[in-house]
C-alpha positions in Angstrom: 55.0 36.9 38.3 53.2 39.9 39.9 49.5 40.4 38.5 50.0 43.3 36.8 52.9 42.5 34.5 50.6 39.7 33.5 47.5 42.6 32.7 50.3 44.4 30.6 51.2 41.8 28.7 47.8 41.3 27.6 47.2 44.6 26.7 50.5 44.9 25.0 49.8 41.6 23.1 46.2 43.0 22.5 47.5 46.5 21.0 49.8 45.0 18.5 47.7 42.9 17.1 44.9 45.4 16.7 47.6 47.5 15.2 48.7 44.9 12.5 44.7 44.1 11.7 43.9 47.7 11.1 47.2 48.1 8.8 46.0 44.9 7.1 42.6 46.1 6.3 43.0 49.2 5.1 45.9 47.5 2.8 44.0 44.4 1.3 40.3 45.3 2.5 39.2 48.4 0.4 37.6 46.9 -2.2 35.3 44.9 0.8 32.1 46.3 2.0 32.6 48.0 5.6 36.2 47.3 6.0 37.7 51.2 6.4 35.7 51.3 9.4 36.4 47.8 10.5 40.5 49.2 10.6 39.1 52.0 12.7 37.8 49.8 15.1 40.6 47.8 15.4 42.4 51.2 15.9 40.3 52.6 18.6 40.8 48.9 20.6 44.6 49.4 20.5 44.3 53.1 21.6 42.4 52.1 24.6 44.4 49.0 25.3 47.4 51.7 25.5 45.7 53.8 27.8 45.6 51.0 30.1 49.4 50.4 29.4 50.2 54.2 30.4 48.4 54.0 33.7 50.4 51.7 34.7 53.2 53.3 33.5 52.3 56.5 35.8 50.9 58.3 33.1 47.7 59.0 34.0 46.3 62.3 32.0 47.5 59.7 28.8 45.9 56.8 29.9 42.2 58.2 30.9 42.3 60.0 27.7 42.6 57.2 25.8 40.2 55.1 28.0 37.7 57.5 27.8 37.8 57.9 24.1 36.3 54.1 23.9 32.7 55.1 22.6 34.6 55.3 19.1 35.6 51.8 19.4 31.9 50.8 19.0 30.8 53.7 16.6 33.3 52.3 13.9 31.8 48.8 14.7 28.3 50.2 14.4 29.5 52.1 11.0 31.2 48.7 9.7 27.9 46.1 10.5 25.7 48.8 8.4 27.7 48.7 5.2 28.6 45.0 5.7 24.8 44.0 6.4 24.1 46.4 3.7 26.1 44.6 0.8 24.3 42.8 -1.2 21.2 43.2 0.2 18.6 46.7 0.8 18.1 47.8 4.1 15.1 48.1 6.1 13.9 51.6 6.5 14.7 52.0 9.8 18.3 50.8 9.5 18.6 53.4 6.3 17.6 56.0 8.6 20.2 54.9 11.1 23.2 54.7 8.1 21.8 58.2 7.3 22.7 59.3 11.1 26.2 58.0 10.9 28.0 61.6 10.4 25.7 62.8 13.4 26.6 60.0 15.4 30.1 60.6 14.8 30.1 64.3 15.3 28.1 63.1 18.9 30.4 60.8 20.1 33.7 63.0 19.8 31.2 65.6 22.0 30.6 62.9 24.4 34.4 62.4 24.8 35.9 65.6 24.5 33.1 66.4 27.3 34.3 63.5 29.3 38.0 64.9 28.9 36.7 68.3 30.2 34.5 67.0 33.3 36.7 64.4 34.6 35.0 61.6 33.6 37.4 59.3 34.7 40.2 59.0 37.7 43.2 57.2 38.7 42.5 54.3 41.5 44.4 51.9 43.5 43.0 48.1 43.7 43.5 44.8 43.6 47.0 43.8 42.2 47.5 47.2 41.1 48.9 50.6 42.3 46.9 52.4 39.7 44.2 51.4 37.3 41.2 53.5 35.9 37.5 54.1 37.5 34.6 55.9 36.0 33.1 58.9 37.7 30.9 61.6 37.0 30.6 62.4 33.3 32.6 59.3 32.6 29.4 57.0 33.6 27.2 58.9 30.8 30.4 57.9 28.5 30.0 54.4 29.5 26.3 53.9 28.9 26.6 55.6 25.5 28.9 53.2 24.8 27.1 50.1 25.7 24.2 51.4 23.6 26.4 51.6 20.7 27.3 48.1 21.1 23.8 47.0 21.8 22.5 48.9 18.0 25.5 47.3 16.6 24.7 43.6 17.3 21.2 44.7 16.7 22.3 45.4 12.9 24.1 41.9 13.0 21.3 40.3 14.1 19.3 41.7 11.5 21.7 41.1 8.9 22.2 37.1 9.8 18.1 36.3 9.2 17.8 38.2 6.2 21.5 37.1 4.2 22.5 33.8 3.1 25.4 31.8 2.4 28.9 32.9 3.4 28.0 36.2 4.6 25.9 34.9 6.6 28.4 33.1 8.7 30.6 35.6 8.9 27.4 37.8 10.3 27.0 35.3 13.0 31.0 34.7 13.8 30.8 38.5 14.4 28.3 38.3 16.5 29.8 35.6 18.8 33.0 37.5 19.0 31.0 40.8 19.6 29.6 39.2 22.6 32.8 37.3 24.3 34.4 40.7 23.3 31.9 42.3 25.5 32.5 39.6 28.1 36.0 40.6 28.5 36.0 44.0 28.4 33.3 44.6 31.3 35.5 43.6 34.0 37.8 46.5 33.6 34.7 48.4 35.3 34.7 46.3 38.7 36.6 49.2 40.4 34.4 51.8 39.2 31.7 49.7 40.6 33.6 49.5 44.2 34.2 46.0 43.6 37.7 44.9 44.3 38.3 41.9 42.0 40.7 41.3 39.8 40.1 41.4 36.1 40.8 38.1 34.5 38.5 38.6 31.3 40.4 41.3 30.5 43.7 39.0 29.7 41.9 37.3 27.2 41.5 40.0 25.2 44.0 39.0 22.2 41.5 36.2 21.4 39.2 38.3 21.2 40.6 40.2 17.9 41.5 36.0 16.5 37.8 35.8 17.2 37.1 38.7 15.0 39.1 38.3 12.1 38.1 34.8 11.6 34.5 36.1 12.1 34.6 39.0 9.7 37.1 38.2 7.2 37.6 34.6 6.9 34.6 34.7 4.0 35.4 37.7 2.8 38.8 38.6 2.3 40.3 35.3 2.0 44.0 36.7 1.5 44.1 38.0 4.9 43.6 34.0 6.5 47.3 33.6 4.9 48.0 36.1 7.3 45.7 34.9 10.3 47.9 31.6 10.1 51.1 33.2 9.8 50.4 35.9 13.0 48.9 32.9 15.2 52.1 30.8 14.0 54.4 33.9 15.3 51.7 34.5 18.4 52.5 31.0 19.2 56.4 31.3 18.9 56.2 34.4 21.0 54.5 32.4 23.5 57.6 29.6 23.7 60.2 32.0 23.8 58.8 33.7 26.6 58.1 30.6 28.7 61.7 29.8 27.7 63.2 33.3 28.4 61.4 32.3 32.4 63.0 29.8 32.3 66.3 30.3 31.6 66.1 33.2 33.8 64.8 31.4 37.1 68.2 29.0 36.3 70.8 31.5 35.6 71.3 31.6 39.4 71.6 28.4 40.0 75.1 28.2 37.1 76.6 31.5 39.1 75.4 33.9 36.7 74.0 36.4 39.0 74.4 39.3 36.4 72.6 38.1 34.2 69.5 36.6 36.3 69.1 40.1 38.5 67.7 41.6 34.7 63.9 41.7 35.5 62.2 39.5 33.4 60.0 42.1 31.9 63.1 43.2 29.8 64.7 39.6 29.2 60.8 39.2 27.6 60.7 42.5 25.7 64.4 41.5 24.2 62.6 38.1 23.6 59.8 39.9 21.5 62.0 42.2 20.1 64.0 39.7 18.6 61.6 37.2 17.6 60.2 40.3 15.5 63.1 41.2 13.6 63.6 37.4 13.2 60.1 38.0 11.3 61.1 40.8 9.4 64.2 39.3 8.2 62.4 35.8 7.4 61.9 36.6 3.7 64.8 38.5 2.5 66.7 35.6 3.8 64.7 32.9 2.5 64.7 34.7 -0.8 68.8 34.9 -0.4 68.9 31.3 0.6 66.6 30.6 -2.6 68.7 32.3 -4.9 72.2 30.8 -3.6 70.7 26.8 -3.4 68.6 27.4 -7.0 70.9 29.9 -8.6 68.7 30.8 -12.0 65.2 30.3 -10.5 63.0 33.1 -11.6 59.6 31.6 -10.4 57.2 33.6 -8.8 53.4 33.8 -7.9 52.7 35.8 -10.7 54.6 33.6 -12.9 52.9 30.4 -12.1 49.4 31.8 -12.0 50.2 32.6 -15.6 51.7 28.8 -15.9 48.2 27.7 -14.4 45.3 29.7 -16.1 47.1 28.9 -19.8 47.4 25.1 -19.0 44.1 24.4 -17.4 42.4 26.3 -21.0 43.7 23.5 -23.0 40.7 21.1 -24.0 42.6 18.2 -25.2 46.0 16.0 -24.1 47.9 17.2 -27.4 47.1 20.7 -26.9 48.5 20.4 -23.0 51.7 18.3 -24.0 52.3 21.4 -26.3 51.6 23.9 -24.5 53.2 22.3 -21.3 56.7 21.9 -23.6 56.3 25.7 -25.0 55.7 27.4 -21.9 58.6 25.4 -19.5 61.1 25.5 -22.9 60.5 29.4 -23.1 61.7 29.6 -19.5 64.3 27.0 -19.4 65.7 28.4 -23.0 65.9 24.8 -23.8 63.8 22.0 -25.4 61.5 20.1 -23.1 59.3 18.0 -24.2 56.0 16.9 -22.5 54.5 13.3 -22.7 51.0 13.1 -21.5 48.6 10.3 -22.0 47.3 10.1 -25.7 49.9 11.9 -27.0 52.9 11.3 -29.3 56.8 11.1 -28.5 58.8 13.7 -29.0 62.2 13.3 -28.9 64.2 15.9 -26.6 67.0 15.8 -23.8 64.7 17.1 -21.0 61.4 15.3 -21.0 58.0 15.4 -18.3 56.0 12.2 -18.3 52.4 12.0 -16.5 51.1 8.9 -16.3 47.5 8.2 -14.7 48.3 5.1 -12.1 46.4 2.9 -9.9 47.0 5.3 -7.3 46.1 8.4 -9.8 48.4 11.1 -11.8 52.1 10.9 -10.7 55.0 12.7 -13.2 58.9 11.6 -13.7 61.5 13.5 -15.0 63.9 12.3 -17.4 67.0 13.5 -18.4 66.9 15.9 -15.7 70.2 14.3 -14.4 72.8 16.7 -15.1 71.0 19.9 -15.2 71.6 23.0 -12.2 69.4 22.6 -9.2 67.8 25.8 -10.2 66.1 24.1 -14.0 65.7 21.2 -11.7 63.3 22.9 -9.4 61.3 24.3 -11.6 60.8 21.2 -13.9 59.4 19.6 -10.3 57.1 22.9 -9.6 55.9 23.0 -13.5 55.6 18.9 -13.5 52.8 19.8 -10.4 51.0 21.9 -12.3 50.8 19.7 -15.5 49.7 17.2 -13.2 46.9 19.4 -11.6 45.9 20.6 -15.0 45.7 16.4 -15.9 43.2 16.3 -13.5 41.1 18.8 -14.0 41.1 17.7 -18.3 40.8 14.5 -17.0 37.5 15.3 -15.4 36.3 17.7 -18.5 36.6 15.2 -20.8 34.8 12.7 -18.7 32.2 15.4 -18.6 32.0 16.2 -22.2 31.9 12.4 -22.8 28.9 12.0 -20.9 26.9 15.2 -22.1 27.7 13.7 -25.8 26.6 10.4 -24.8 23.1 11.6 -23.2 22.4 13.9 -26.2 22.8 10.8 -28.3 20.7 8.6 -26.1 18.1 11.4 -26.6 18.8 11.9 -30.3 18.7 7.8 -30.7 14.8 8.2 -28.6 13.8 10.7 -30.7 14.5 9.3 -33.9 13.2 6.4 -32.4 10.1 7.8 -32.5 10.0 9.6 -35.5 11.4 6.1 -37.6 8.4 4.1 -36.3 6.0 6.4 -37.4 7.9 6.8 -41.0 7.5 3.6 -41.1 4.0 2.7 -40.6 3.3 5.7 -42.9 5.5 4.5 -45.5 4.6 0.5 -45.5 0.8 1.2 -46.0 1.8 3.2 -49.6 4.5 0.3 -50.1 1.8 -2.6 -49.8 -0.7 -0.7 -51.8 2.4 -1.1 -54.5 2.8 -4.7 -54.2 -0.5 -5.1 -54.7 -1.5 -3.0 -58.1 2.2 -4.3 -59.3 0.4 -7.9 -59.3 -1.4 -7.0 -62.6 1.4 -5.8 -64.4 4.1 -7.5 -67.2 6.1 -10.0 -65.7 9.4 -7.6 -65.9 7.9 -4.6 -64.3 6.4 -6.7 -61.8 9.6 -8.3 -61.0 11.5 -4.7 -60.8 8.9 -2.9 -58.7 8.8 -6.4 -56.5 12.9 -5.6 -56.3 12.4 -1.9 -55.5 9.8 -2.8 -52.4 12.2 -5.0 -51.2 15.0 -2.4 -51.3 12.7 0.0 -49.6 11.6 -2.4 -47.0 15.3 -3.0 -46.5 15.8 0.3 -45.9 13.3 0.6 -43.6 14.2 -2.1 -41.2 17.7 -0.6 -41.0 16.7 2.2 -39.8 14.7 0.6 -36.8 17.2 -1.2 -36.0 19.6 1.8 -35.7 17.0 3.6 -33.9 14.6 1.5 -32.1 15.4 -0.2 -28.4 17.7 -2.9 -28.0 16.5 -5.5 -25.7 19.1 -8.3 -25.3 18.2 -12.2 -25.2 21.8 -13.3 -24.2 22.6 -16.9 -24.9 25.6 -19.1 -24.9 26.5 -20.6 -28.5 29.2 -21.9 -30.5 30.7 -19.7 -32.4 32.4 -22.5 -35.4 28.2 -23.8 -35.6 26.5 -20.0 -35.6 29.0 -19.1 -38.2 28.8 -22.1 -40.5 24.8 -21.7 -40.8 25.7 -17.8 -42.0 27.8 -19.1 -45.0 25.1 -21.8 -45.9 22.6 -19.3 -45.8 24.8 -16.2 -48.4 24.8 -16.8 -51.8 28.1 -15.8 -52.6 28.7 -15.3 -55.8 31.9 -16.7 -56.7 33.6 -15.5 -53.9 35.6 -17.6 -51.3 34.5 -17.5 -48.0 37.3 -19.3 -45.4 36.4 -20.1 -41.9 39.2 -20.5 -38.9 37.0 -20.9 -35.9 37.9 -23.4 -32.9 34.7 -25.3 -32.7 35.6 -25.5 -29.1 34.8 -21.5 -29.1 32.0 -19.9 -26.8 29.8 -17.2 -27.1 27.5 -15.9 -25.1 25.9 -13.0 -27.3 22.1 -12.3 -28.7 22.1 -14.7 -31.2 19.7 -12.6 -34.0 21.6 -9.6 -33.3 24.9 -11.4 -33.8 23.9 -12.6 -36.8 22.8 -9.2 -37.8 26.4 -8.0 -37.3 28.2 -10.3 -39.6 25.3 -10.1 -42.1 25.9 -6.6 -41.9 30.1 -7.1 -42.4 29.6 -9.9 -45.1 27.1 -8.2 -47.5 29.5 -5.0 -47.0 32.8 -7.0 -47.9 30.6 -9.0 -50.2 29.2 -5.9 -52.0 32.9 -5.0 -53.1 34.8 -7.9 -53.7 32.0 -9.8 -56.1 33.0 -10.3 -59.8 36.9 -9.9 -58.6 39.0 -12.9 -59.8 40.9 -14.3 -56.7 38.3 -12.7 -54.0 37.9 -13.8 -50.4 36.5 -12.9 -47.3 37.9 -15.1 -44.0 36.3 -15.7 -40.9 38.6 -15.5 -38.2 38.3 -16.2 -34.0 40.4 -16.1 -31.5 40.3 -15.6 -27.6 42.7 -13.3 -25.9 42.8 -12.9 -22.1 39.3 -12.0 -20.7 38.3 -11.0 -24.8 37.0 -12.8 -28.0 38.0 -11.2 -31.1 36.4 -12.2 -34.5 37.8 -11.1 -37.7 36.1 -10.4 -40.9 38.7 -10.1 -43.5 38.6 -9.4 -47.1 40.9 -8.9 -49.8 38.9 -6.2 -51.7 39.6 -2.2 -52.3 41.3 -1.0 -49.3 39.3 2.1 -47.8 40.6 5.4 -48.1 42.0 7.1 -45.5 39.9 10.0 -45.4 37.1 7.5 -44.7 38.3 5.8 -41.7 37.2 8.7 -39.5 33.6 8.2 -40.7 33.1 4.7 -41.3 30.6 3.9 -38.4 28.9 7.4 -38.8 24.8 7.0 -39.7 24.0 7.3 -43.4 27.6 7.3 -44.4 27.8 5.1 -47.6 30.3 4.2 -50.7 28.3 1.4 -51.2 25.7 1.7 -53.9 22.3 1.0 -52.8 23.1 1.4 -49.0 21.3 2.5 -46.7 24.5 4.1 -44.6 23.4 2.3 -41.5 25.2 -0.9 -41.8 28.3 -0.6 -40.0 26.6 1.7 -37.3 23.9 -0.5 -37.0 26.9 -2.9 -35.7 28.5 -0.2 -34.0 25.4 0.5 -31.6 24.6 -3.8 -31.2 28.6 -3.8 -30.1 28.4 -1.3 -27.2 24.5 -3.3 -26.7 27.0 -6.4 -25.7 29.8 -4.1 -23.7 32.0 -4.9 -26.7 33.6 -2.4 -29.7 34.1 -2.6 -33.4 37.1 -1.5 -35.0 38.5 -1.1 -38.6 42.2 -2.4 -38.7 44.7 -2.2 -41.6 47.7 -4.2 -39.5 46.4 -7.5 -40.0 47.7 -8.4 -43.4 44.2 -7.7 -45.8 44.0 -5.0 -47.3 40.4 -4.4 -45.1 39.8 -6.1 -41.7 36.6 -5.3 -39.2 38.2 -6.9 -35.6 34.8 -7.6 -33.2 35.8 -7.5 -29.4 33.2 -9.1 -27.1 33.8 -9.3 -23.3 33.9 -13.3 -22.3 32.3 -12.2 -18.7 29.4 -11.0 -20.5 26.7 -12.0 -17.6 28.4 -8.9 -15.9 27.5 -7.0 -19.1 24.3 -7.7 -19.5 23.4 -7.1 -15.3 24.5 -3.3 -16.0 
């Protein structure tokens, strides 16, 4: 392949390119800092990149025109790194001097060129692998200095610009500045004739990288729709690249199979069919994938407008029910049909087309049911709205860990605070309360007796809330459960009440045994409180171990609890009971989670009210963390 079909190539590849970057910016970059003049750059590169193409096309009055109009190319660059540097950030006062120059230096370099036009500044010369190619002379040396200056000022902005910004900006600063520089690399060697050097200029045919270089540089940070179109023009760079090699060789064989017709087409035209077609194959690419969208998935309306809408409302939900409704209204409105949407947490609801997400082992998956018969069109777009719900799973899944955590800290630092505050209440308040006991010692045996029945109430009250409060520190031991229990019913007085026992005396424990006891002190006086004086009453003590868990029971048959309650029951100072404190039940709420275990109220088991005690049996684990 002679050299200089090779050189125009380049510089054909190199103009297009520049072409499509400085349509792109001035499309999608005007809201960006810099990025008018950045298009103008891009413009002036494939202006001189043609002039090159039309001297070798025997145009030379075109082609030295254009090449000597290059000090633009670095006056919009100079332009662009002042306003890009300048974003964000002030200037120093030498740089706004130079950004107030930029008309002037405008206005000077179309003087410089139209006076290099005028003077001859350039001429038409014969070298190595080419019949004609471009040399500076008279004028046209003044043109090229001026030009490097520009470049030099530019770079100088940059450099400025990259040790005084931060962050992304600065890395697109210094990308720029690397492509400036292997920009400048390439482009010098198109001066070895001028300098009566007869080489050929290799640089110069790597000139298409150069602009790659540059957007990813200048815009990768900044303008981040226009890497969607980096990766699409590099995909198509790279196609154009295979069909060529393939157009070579299809014509270096089309001799060899007798077709001498078609192999005597020069190459440069098989290559510029090649490009032509591979072009309009681009062009065509969507209306025909849209076409080949609408006629495989007739009814599909989705767009990317559409499911950016489908994505901002679904990830503003805060819990699972209000996504599983959402999820159902938003894909039923655009099905026209019920769907309904089963998430974790949530209720069934019955419906023909369903979405279930399920959290696995291997994290969020979705399946479709009922999606059988429906049009490949609904189909799809269950499948594309099931993604989303399962992105937007995610991301609740993650905010509700969150929230937990934040709700658990501020309780930890509520729990320390009032901590604090209940052992000083209750030095303050025992000092008065002992002062009591002791002047009540003079006084009638009945008032003695009820003020000695009051202090103990008070004291009572007092060590309940310490014990909500105050620091739990563990002294885990392994126990019978049958033998702790049994010494817990000697001890109550029970008041003709009967208290059953079904414990396997065989049963383990391994628990703190005085907060233990606390717990089903706590549960008996509470079931004790409200089935005393109640012909028939009992309260049963039941165990049992289930897998890798120990559940204990305290039934009773007493007054259920209302339902309004149940959502309260193990709040602090929450009471029905008269004379509590309202710290019993969350006094064995807090010892519970102490032990890695849980407390729940259940209404399933038969009695009428049931507290169901869960401990962990691998508790030495527990009590490590």
């Amino acid at each position: 392949m002679p050299l200089y079909l090779v050189f125009e190539i380049s510089m054909l590849l190199t103009s297009i390119c520049a072409v499509l970057l400085a349509g792109w910016l001035l499309w999608q970059g005007q809201r960006q800092a810099g990025m008018p003049a950045l298009a103008g750059f891009a413009a002036m590169m494939a202006l001189w990149c043609a002039g090159h193409i039309a001297i070798l096309h025997q145009w030379p009055q075109l082609g030295i025109a254009l090449v000597l109009a290059n000090p633009l190319m670095p006056m919009c660059f100079l332009h662009f790194a002042l306003q890009f540097v300048a974003a964000g950030r002030p200037l120093s006062s030498r740089l706004k001097m130079l950004q107030r120059q930029i008309p002037l230096l405008y206005g000077l370099t179309c003087l410089l060129i139209a006076l290099s036009w005028l003077f001859n500044g350039g001429k038409i010369i014969a070298t190595t692998g080419f019949s004609a190619f471009f040399a500076f002379q008279g004028l046209g040396w003044l043109n090229l200095v001026y030009t490097v200056l520009l470049g030099i000022a530019a770079h100088g902005v940059l450099l400025y610009g990259w040790r005084h910004h931060s962050g992304n900006r600065r890395r697109s600063i210094g990308a720029m500045f690397i492509a400036g520089g292997w920009g400048l690399l390439l482009a010098t060697s198109f001066i070895f004739p001028s300098l009566g050097l007869t080489w050929y200029p290799y640089p110069m045919l790597l000139l298409p990288s150069y602009l790659l270089l540059l957007v990813y540089g200048v815009v990768r940070y900044q303008v981040l729709a226009i890497n969607a179109f980096a990766n699409k023009a590099l995909l198509w760079f790279c196609m154009l690249l295979v069909v060529l090699a393939l157009m070579a060789l299809v014509s270096a064989m089309l001799g060899q199979f007798g077709m001498q017709a078609l192999s005597a087409v020069p190459a440069l035209q098989l290559w510029l069919y090649s490009a032509l077609l591979l072009l309009l194959s681009a062009a065509c690419y969507q209306p025909v994938a849209a076409l080949a969208r609408r006629l495989i998935y007739p009814g599909v309306t989705l767009n990317e407008a559409l499911l950016e809408r489908w994505r901002l409302q679904l990830q503003q939900t805060e819990s699972w029910t209000e996504l599983a409704a959402l999820g159902s209204k938003l894909l039923s409105q655009q099905l026209r049909m019920r769907v309904a949407v089963h998430l974790p947490q949530t209720q069934a609801v019955a419906a023909q087309l369903q979405i279930h997400c399920q959290r696995g082992a291997e994290g969020w998956h979705y399946e479709l049911k009922g999606w059988d018969d429906v049009t490949p069109g609904y189909r799809l777009q269950g499948e594309v709205f099931a993604a989303l719900l399962l992105s937007s799973c995610r991301i609740l899944e993650q905010s509700l860990k969150l929230a937990e955590a934040e709700r658990k800290r501020l309780d930890q630092q509520h729990l320390v605070e009032l901590g604090a505050l209940s052992a000083a209440m209750a030095h303050e308040l025992r000092n008065p309360l002992n002062i009591i006991a002791m002047a009540a010692a003079s006084t009638a045996d009945e008032t003695r007796q009820h003020i000695q029945q009051q202090l103990k109430r008070a004291d009572r009250l007092i060590a309940d809330l310490l014990s909500y409060s105050g620091q739990l520190q563990l002294q885990l031991t392994t126990v019978p459960l049958n033998a702790l229990l049994q010494s817990l019913i000697q001890q109550h007085n029970w008041q003709g009440v009967s208290c059953q026992l079904d414990v396997d005396e065989q049963l383990l424990i391994t628990a703190d045994v005085y907060r233990l006891q606390q717990v089903i002190v706590n549960l008996l006086d509470n079931a004790l409180a409200f089935c005393r004086n109640q012909s028939g009453a009992i309260i049963k003590l039941q165990a049992q171990q289930q897998g890798t868990q120990l559940l204990l029971y305290v039934h009773n048959n007493g007054p259920a609890i209302a339902s309004e309650q149940h959502s309260s029951l193990f709040q602090p100072f929450v009471s029905k009971r008269a004379g509590g404190s309202g710290l019993g039940l969350a006094i064995v709420r807090r010892i519970m989670q102490e032990h890695g275990g849980e407390v729940n109220h259940r209404t399933d088991l038969g009695w009428p009210v049931s507290f169901e005690l869960r401990f962990n049996l691998n508790t030495e684990d527990t009590a490590d963390e």
